[in-house]
C-alpha positions as CSV (number, residue, x, y, z in Angstrom):
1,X,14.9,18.9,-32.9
2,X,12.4,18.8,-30.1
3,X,9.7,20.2,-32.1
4,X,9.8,17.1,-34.4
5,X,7.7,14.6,-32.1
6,X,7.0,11.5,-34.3
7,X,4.0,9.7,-32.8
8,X,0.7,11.8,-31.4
9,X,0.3,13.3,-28.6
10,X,-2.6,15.8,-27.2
11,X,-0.4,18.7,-27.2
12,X,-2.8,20.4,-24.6
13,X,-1.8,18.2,-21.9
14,X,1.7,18.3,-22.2
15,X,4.5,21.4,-22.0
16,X,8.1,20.9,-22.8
17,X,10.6,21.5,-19.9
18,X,14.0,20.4,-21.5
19,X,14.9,19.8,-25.2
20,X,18.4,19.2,-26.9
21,X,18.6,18.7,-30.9
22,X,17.5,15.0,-30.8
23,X,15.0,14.9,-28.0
24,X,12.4,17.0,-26.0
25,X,11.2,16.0,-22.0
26,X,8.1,17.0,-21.7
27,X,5.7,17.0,-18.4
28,X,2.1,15.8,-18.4
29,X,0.3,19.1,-16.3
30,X,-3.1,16.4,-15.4
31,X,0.0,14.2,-13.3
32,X,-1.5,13.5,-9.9
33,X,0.4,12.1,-7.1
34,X,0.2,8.9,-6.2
35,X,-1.1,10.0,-2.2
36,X,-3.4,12.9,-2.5
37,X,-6.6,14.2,-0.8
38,X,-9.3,13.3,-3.2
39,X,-11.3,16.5,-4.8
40,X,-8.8,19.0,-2.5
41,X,-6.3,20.5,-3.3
42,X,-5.5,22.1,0.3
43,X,-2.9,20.7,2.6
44,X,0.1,18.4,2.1
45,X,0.5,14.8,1.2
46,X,3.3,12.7,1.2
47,X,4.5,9.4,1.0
48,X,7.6,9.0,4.1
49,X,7.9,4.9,3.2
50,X,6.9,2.4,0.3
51,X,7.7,-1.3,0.6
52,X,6.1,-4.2,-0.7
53,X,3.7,-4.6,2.9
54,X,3.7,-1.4,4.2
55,X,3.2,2.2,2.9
56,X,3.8,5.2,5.5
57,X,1.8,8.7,4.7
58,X,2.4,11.9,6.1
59,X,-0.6,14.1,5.9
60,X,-1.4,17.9,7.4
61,X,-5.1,19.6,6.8
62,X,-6.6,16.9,6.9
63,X,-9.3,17.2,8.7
64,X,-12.8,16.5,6.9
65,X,-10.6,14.4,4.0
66,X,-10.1,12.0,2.3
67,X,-6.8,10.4,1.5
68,X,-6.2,9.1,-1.8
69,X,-3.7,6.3,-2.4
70,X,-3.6,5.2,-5.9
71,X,-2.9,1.7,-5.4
72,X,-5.5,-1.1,-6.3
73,X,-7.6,-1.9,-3.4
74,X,-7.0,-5.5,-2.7
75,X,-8.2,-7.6,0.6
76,X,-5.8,-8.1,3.3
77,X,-4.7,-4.4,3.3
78,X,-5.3,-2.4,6.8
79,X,-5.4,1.3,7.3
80,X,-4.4,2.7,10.8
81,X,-4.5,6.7,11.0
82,X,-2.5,8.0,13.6
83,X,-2.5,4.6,15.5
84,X,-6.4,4.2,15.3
85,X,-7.5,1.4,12.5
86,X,-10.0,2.9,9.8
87,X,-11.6,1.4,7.4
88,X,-10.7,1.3,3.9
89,X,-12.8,2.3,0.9
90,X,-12.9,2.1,-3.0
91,X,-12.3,5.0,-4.8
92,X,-12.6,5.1,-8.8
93,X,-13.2,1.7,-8.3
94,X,-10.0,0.5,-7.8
95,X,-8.3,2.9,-5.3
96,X,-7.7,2.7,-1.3
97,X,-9.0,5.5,0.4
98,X,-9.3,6.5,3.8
99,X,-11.7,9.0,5.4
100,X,-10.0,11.5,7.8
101,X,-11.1,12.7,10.9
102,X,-7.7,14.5,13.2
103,X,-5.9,17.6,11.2
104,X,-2.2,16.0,10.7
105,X,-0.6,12.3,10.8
106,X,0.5,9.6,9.7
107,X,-1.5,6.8,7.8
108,X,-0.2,3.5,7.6
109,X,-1.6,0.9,5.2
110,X,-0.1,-2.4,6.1
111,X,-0.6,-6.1,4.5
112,X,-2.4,-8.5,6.8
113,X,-3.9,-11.1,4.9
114,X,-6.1,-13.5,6.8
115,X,-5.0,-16.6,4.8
116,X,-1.5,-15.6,6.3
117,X,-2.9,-16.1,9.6
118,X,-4.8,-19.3,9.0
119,X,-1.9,-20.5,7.7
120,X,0.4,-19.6,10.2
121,X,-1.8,-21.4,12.9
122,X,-2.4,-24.4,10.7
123,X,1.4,-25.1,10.4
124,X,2.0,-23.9,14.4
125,X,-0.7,-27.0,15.1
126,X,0.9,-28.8,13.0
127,X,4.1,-28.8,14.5
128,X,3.2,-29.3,18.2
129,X,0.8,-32.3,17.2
130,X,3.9,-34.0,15.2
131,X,6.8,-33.1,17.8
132,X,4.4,-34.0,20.6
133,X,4.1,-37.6,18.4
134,X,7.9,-38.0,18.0
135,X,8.1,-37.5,21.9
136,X,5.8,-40.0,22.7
137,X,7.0,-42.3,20.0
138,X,10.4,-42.2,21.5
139,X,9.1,-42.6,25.0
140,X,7.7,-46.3,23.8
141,X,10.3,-47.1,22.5
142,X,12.2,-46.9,25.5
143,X,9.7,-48.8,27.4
144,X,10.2,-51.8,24.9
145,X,13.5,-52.3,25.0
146,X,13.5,-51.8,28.8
């Protein structure tokens, strides 16, 4: 049954929620969300939208804070609390954090590389230099077989 675990586990960290005769589910009680306020455990934290470039947090008691996201900190990310872009700092090492100054909100963490950028105007250059030469390349021709 459930009591019949075959590999080790620290039995303290764990408690069992749901067995049946051939398995247990059991719920690690350290689990920490993957938004939170780092060392609080007042107010509410929660993650509205995740995709790939852009992560949406709702936040209230915040005031004073600072909010926890426990993905790897990585350059190219932005922070903007309530509209207002913040700065973004390692926690644990790896983490994004962001220190908060108004009560409730929203944080958004959005992906704005700069070699995105210097690419982008690179390429836009680009273009207008060799369409502007393909113009002017057709214009003489014109003039030589006129």
């Amino acid at each position: 049954g459930g009591n019949d675990i075959n590999y080790q586990i620290n039995q303290k960290e764990w408690i069992k929620v749901f067995e049946t005769f051939e398995s247990a589910i059991l719920e690690n009680i350290n689990y920490q969300p993957r938004a939170r306020f780092l060392d609080s455990k007042d107010g509410e934290v929660k993650i509205t939208s995740y995709t790939p470039n852009t992560i949406k947090i709702s936040f209230s008691n915040g005031a004073g804070k600072t909010l926890l996201l426990a993905d790897t900190w990585y350059p190219g990310w932005k922070a903007f609390v309530n509209g207002n872009e913040e700065t973004i700092d390692k926690c644990d090492g790896i983490f994004r954090c962001v220190k908060l100054t108004d009560e409730t909100g929203e944080v958004i963490f959005d992906y704005q590389p700069e070699s995105f950028w210097v690419g982008f105007w690179i390429s836009l250059v680009s273009a207008v230099i060799c369409i502007s030469q393909a113009f002017l390349l057709r214009r003489s021709k014109k003039k030589i077989v006129l």
